[in-house]
C-alpha positions as CSV (number, residue, x, y, z in Angstrom):
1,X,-10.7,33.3,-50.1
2,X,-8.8,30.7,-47.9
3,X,-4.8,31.0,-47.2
4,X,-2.9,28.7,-46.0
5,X,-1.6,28.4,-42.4
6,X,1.6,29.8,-41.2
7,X,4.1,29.0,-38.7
8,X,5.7,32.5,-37.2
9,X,8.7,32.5,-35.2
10,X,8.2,34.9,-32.5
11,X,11.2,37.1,-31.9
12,X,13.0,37.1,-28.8
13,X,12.7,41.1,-28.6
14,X,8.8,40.7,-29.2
15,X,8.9,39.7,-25.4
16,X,10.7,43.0,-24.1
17,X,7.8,45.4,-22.5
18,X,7.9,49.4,-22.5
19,X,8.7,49.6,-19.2
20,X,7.9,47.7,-16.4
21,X,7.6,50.5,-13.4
22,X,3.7,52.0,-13.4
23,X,3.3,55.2,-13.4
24,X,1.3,55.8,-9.9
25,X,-1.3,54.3,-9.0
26,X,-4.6,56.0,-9.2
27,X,-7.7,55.2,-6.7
28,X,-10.3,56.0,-9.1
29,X,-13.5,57.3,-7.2
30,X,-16.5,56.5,-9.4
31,X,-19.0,58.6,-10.0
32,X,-22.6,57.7,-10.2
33,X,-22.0,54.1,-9.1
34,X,-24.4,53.1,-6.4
35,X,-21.8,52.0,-3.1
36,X,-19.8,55.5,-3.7
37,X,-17.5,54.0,-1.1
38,X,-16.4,51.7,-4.0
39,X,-12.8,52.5,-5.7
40,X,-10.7,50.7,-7.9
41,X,-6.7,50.9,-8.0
42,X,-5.5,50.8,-11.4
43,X,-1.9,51.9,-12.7
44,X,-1.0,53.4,-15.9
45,X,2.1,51.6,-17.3
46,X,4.3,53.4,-19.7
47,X,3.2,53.2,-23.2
48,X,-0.5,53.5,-21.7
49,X,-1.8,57.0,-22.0
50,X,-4.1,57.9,-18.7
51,X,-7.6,55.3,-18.5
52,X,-10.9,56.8,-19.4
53,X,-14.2,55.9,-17.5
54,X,-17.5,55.6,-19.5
55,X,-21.2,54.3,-18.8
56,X,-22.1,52.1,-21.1
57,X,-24.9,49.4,-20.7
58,X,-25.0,48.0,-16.6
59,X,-21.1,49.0,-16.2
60,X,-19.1,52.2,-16.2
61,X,-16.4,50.6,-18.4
62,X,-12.6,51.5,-17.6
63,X,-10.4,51.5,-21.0
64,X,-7.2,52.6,-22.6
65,X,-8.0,55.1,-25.7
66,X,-4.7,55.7,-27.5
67,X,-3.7,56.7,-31.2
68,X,-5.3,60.1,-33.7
69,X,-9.0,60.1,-32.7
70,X,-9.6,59.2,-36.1
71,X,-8.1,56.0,-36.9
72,X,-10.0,53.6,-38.0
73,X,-11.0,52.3,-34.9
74,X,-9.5,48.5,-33.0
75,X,-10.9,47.3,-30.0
76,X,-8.9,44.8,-27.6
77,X,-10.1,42.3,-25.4
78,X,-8.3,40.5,-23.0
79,X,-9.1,37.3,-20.6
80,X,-8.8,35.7,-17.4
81,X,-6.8,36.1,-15.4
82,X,-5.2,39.0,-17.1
83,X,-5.9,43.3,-18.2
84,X,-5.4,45.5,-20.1
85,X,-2.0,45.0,-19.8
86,X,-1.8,42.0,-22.1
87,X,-1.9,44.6,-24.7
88,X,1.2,47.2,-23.4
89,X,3.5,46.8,-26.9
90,X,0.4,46.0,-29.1
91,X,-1.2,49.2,-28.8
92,X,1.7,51.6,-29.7
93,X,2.4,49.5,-32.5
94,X,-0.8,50.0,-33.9
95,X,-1.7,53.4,-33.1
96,X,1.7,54.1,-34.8
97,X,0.5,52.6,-37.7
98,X,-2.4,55.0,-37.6
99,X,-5.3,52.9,-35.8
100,X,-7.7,54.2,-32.7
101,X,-7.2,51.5,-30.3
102,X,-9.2,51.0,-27.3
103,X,-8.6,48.2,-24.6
104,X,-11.4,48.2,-22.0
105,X,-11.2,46.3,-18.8
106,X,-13.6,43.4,-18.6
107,X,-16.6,43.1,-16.4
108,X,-14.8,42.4,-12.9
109,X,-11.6,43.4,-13.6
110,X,-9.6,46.7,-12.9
111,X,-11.8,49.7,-12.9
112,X,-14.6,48.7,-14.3
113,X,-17.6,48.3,-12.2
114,X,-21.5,48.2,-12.1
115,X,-23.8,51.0,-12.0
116,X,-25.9,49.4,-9.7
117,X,-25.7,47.6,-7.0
118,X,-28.5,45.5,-7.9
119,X,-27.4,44.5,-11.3
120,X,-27.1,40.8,-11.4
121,X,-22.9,40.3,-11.2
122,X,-23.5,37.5,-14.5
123,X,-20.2,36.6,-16.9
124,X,-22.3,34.6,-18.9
125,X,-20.6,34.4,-22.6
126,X,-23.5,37.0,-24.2
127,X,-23.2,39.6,-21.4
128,X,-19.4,39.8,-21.9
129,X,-20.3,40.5,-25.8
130,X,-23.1,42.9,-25.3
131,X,-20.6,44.7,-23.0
132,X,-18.6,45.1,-26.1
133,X,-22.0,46.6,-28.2
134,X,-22.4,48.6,-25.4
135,X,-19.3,49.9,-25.3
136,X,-18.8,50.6,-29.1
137,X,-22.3,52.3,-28.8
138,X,-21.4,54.8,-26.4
139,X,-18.2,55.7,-28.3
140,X,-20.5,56.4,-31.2
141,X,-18.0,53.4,-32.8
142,X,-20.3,51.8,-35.3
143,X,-17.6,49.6,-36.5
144,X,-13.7,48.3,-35.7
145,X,-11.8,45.9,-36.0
146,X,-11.9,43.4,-33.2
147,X,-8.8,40.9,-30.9
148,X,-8.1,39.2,-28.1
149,X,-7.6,36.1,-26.4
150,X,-9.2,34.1,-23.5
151,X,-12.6,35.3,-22.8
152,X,-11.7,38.6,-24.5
153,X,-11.6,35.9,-28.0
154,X,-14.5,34.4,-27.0
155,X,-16.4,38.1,-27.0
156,X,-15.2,38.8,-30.2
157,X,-16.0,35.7,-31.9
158,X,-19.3,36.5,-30.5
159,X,-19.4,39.6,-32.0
160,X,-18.1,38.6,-35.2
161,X,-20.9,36.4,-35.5
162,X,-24.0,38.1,-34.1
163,X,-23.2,41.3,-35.5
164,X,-20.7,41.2,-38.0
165,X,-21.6,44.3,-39.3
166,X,-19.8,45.8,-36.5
167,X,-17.0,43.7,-36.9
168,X,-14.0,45.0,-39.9
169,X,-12.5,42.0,-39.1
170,X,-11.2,39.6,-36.5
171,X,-7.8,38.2,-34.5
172,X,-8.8,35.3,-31.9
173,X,-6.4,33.2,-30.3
174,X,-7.3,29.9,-30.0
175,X,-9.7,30.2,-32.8
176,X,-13.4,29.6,-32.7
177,X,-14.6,29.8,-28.8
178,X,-18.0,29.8,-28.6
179,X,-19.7,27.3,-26.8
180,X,-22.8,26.6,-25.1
181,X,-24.3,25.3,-21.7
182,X,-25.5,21.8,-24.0
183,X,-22.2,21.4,-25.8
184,X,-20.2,21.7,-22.0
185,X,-22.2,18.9,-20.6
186,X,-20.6,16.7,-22.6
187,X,-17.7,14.6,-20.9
188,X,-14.0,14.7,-21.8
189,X,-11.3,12.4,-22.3
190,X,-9.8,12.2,-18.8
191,X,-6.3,14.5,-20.1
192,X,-8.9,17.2,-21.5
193,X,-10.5,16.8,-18.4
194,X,-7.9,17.6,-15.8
195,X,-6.5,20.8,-17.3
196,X,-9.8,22.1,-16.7
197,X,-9.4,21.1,-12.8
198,X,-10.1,25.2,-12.1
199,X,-13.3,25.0,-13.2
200,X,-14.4,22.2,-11.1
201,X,-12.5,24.0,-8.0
202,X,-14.7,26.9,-9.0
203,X,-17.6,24.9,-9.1
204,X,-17.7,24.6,-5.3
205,X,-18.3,26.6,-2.3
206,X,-14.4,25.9,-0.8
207,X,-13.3,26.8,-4.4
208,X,-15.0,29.9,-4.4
209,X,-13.7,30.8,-0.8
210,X,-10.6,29.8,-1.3
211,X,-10.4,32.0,-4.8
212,X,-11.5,35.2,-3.3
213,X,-8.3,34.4,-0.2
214,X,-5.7,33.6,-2.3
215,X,-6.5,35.3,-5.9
216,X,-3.1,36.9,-6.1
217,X,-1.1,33.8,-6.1
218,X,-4.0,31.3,-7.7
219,X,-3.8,33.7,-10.5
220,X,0.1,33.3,-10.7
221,X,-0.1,29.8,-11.3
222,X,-2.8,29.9,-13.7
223,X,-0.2,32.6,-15.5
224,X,2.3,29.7,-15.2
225,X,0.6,26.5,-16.1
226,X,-0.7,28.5,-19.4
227,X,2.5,29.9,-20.6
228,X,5.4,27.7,-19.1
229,X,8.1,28.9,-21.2
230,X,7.5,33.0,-20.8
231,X,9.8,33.7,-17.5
232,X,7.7,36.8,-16.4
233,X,8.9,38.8,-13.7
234,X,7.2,39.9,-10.4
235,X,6.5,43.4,-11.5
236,X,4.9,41.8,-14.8
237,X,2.8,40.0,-12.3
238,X,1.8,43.1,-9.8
239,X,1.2,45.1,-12.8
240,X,-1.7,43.0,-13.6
241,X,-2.6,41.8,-10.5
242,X,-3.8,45.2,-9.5
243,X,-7.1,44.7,-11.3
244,X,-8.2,41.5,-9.4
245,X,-9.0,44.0,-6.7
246,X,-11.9,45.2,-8.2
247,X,-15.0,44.8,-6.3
248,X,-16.9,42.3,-8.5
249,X,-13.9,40.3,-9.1
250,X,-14.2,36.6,-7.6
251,X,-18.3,36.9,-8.3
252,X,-17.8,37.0,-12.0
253,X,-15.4,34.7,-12.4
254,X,-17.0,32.1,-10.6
255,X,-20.5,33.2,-12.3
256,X,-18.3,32.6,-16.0
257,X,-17.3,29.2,-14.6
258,X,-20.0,27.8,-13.0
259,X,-22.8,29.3,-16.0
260,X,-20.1,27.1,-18.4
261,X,-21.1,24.0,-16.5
262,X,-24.3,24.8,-16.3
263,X,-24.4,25.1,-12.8
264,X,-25.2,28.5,-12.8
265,X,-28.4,30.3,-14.2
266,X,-27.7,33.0,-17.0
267,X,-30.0,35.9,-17.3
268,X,-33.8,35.3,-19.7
269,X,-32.7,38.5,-21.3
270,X,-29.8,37.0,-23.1
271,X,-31.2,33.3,-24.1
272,X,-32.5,34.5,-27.6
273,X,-28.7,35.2,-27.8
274,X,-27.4,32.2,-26.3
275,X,-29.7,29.9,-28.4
276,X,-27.9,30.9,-31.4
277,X,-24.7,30.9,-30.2
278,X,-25.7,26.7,-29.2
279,X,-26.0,26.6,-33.2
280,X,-21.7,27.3,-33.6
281,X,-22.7,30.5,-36.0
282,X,-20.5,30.5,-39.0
283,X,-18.0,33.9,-38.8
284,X,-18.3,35.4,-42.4
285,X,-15.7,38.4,-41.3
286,X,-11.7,38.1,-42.4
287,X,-10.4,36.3,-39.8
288,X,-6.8,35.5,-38.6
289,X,-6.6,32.8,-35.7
290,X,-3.6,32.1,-33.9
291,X,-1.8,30.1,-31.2
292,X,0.8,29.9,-29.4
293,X,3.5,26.7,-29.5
294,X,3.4,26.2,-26.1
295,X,0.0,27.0,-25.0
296,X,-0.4,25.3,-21.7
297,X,-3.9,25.9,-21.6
298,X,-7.2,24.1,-22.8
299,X,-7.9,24.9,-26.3
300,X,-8.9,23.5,-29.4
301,X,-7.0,22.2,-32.7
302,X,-7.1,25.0,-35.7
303,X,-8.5,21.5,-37.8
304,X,-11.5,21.4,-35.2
305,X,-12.9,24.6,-35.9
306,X,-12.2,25.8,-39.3
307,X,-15.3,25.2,-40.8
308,X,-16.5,27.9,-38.1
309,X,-15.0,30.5,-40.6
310,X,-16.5,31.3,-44.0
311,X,-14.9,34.3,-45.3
312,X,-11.1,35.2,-45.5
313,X,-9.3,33.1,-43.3
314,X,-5.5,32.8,-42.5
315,X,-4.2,31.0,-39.0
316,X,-1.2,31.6,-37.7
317,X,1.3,29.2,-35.5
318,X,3.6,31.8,-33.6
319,X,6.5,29.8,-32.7
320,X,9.3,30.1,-29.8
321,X,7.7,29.0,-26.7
322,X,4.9,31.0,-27.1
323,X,2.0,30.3,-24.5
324,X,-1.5,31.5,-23.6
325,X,-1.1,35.3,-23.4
326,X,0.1,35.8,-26.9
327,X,-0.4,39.3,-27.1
328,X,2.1,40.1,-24.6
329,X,4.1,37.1,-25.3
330,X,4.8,37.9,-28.8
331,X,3.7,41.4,-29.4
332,X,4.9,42.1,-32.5
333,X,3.4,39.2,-34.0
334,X,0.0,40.3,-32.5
335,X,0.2,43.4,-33.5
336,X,0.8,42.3,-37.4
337,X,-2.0,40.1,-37.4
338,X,-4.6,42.8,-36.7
339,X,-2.5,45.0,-39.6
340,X,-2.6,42.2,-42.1
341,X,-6.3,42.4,-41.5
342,X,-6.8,46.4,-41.3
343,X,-4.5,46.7,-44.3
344,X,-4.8,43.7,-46.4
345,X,-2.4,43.6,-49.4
């Protein structure tokens, strides 16, 4: 069953946050990480309940676990450059309305961090996913419901479509965003072009120096170009900024970058996975897509990439100067997405 698509207005109050002071800041010492010198700062904001740590796969993952332990379960994903923070007003709305929700920290960012020193630091598209398995697997999840935007839409698309019988449903911004080495080869108009200009920075050896000295204020712009209408403050910013520090940071993001471009060799263990991900998979799962009115950042048409989804489908144009990080941008509209899907009428 199709519906048709919907423009939302996003409510001014959807932009308010739960507080913008942290409570502490932690150094968390990691356990059983080769380099035990290695610590991450992360902060708990209010609305956050305390992070958890937990092995799973190569990483010992850091993530949010908040609402009854037996809620039917939603995992969070969010991008770059953001955290888990993205998700501050989602997740009380929807562990309120009864869910489990869990918002791990991506490979490089915030507290999580490899078990071994040796493991390859890859952000190839299928290794972000299979950190998602991975992490499901070790909280004995054997399905949820799965969001996010940025790379953390991109992992559950993935998901959705590999194994969609983990997958209770689905909420990407921006839609359909898996790609493949082949398909990124191919040249832009000139416009499309230059709003990827990080890319090409990262591409370089002075982009990848100059990332790792000025990540703090690189990733404030990138903030700005991709939402130019949300006027965040600076303790919005430091709130997130915290997790760039982690140890792994600048590697994987220029590993993500670089293995887009095909500059940048993936892992053998993950081509079976990436050759079907070159085939754009069809998503049977319900499916909610959404975007922002004034998404400043590169991303694709709803037109170009419906086909992509086969089973219920609804998308959803949230209105009001809306940008890149919806979920924090427009909460509330966020947050009723992933119900709409959980508790369809």
């Amino acid at each position: 069953m199709t519906t048709l698509p919907s423009d939302q207005p996003a409510d001014p109050s959807r932009r308010s946050f739960f507080g913008l002071a942290a409570i502490g800041v932690a150094a968390l010492q990691l356990g059983g990480i080769e380099g035990a010198a290695r610590a991450t700062v992360a902060a708990t904001p209010a609305g956050f309940p305390p992070l958890r740590q937990i092995d799973a796969g190569p990483l010992s993952i850091g993530y949010v676990d908040m609402g009854p332990a037996d809620g039917a379960p939603v995992l969070l994903f969010h991008g770059w450059p953001y955290d888990i923070h993205a998700f501050v007003e989602v997740a009380p709305l929807l562990a309120k309305a009864g869910h489990r929700v869990i918002i791990p920290y991506l490979r490089g960012s915030g507290s999580t961090v490899f078990r071994s020193a040796d493991t390859v630091r890859n952000a190839q598209q299928a290794a972000l996913a299979l950190d998602a398995i991975a992490l499901m697997d070790a909280l004995r999840i054997p399905k949820a419901l799965l969001a996010g935007f940025d790379w953390g839409a991109r992992t559950a698309d993935i998901v959705a479509a590999l194994w969609p019988e983990r997958c209770a449903g689905l909420v990407s911004v921006s839609g359909y965003l898996i790609g493949s080495q082949h398909a990124n080869a191919t040249p832009l108009p000139p416009k499309a072009e230059l709003a990827w200009w990080y890319q090409f920075y990262f591409a370089t050896e002075r982009g990848k120096l100059g990332y790792e000295q000025n990540r703090h204020d690189f990733n404030k712009l990138i903030w700005q170009l991709a939402s130019p209408q949300w006027h965040f403050d600076d303790a919005t910013y430091e709130r997130t900024a915290r997790s760039f520090a982690n140890p792994d940071h600048v590697a994987i993001v220029i590993h993500n970058y670089r293995w887009r471009l095909g500059l940048a060799e993936g892992e053998a263990k993950y081509d079976a996975y990436e050759q079907k991900l070159a085939t754009a998979p069809a998503i049977v799962v319900p499916t909610i897509t959404m975007e922002g009115d004034a998404n400043g950042a590169p991303h694709p048409e709803p037109a170009a990439y419906r086909a992509r989804f086969t089973g219920r489908y609804e998308h959803r144009l949230i209105r009001g100067g809306i940008g890149h990080n919806l979920p924090q941008e427009a909460p509330a509209a966020f947050a009723e997405a992933v119900l709409a899907l959980a508790h369809p009428a």
